[in-house]
C-alpha positions, 0 to 999 in steps of 0.5 A: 436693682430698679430700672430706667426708663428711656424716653423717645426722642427725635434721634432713637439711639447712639448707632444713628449719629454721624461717624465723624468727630465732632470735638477734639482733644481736650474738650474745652472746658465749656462743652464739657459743662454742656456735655455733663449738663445733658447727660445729668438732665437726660439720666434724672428725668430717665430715673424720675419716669421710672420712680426710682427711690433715691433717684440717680444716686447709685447709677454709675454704670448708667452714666458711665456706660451712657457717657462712655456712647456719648464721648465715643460718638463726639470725637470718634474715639473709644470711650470705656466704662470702668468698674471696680473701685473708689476713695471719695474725700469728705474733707477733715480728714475723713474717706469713703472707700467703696469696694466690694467684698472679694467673696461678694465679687466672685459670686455676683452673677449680676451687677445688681447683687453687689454693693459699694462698687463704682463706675467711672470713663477711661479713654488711652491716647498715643504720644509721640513717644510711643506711650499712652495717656490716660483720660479719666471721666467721672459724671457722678462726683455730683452724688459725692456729699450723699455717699457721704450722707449714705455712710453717716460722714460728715462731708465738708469740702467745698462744693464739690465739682458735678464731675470729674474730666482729667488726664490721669497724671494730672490728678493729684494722689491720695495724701500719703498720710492717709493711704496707710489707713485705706483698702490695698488697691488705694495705698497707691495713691489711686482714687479709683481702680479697676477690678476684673470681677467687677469688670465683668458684671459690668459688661454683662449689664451693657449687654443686658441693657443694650437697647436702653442704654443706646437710648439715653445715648441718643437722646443726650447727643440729641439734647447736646445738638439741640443746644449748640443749634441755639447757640450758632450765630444765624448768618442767614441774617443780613445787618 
């Protein structure tokens, strides 16, 4: 697997930034844009220093594990990246099912020995009633059309949205008719799934890219604050 590069910036990492929350629950849908705006510049001028081939297509684990330090920071909940599985709509009808191989997941020592896997953010807030909801973040919706492109798919949605931010339950299934056709783990109705062995090699690659990754947290939390300093009303002013 090829490299990032994280660039210096005026806030070296995640661990630096305040402990407090900064937004709350749901993240209005502006900010989002705003948060997915940063973390996409900062993870495409990371794989552009660093010359890596097809840029940030294949980098799930990156914006997941980043994103994951970045959310964490802004509202001071525990954000996770999750890895396992994914059925991508192309449109007419057509599916891309990413998953590893069982043999293929239980022998990879690395992240980087495995293919068609995927990473996305998962987040459990309590309810009232004692239960958990379950927020699902997915920043590389974006590389949808070239996974496509990749499996030689025709892709033809419509513009797909650059990421994915919902409560689970308010995401809709896979279509019924189609589940017969697909892998176990999406005849559920799932479009993603988490994987243990998957899992595992993803926690391994945060620990092995630990100081990178809190990096290119630090510099999108710095870009993020760049821009909101931009955005406030200057009330120094007098009419």
């Amino acid at each position: 697997m090829e490299k990032l590069i994280a660039r210096a910036a005026a806030c070296n990492d995640s661990s630096s930034q305040p402990k407090r929350p900064v937004l709350s629950v749901p993240v209005a849908p502006a900010m989002r844009d705003l948060i997915d705006t940063a973390l996409n510049t900062v993870m495409e001028q990371a794989a552009a220093e660093a010359g890596l081939s097809r840029g940030t297509l294949g980098r799930c684990a990156d914006y997941a594990l980043v994103g994951a330090r970045v959310l964490s920071v802004l509202l001071d909940h525990p954000y996770e990246a999750v890895s396992g599985g994914e059925i991508i709509d192309c449109g007419g009808g057509l599916y891309v099912v990413l998953q590893p191989g069982r043999e293929a997941r239980r022998r990879a020592r690395r992240l980087s020995e495995l293919r068609d896997y995927h990473c996305w953010i998962e987040a459990w807030y309590p309810l009232p009633d004692g239960s958990r909801r379950r927020e699902t973040i997915d920043f590389t919706m974006r590389h949808d059309r070239l996974v496509a492109e990749v499996f030689s798919l025709p892709y033809t949605r419509a513009q797909p949205p650059s990421y994915l931010w919902e409560w689970q339950d308010q995401i809709a299934p896979v279509p019924q008719e189609a589940r017969a056709h697909l892998s176990a783990n999406g005849r559920n109705g799932a479009w993603m799934w988490a994987d243990k062995d998957c899992q595992r090699l993803l926690k391994k690659y945060d620990a092995d890219h630990q100081a990178l990754l809190d990096r290119l947290a630090g510099q999108v939390l710095h870009a993020l604050m760049q821009v909101l300093l931009l955005e406030r009303p200057d009330t120094t002013r007098s009419a």
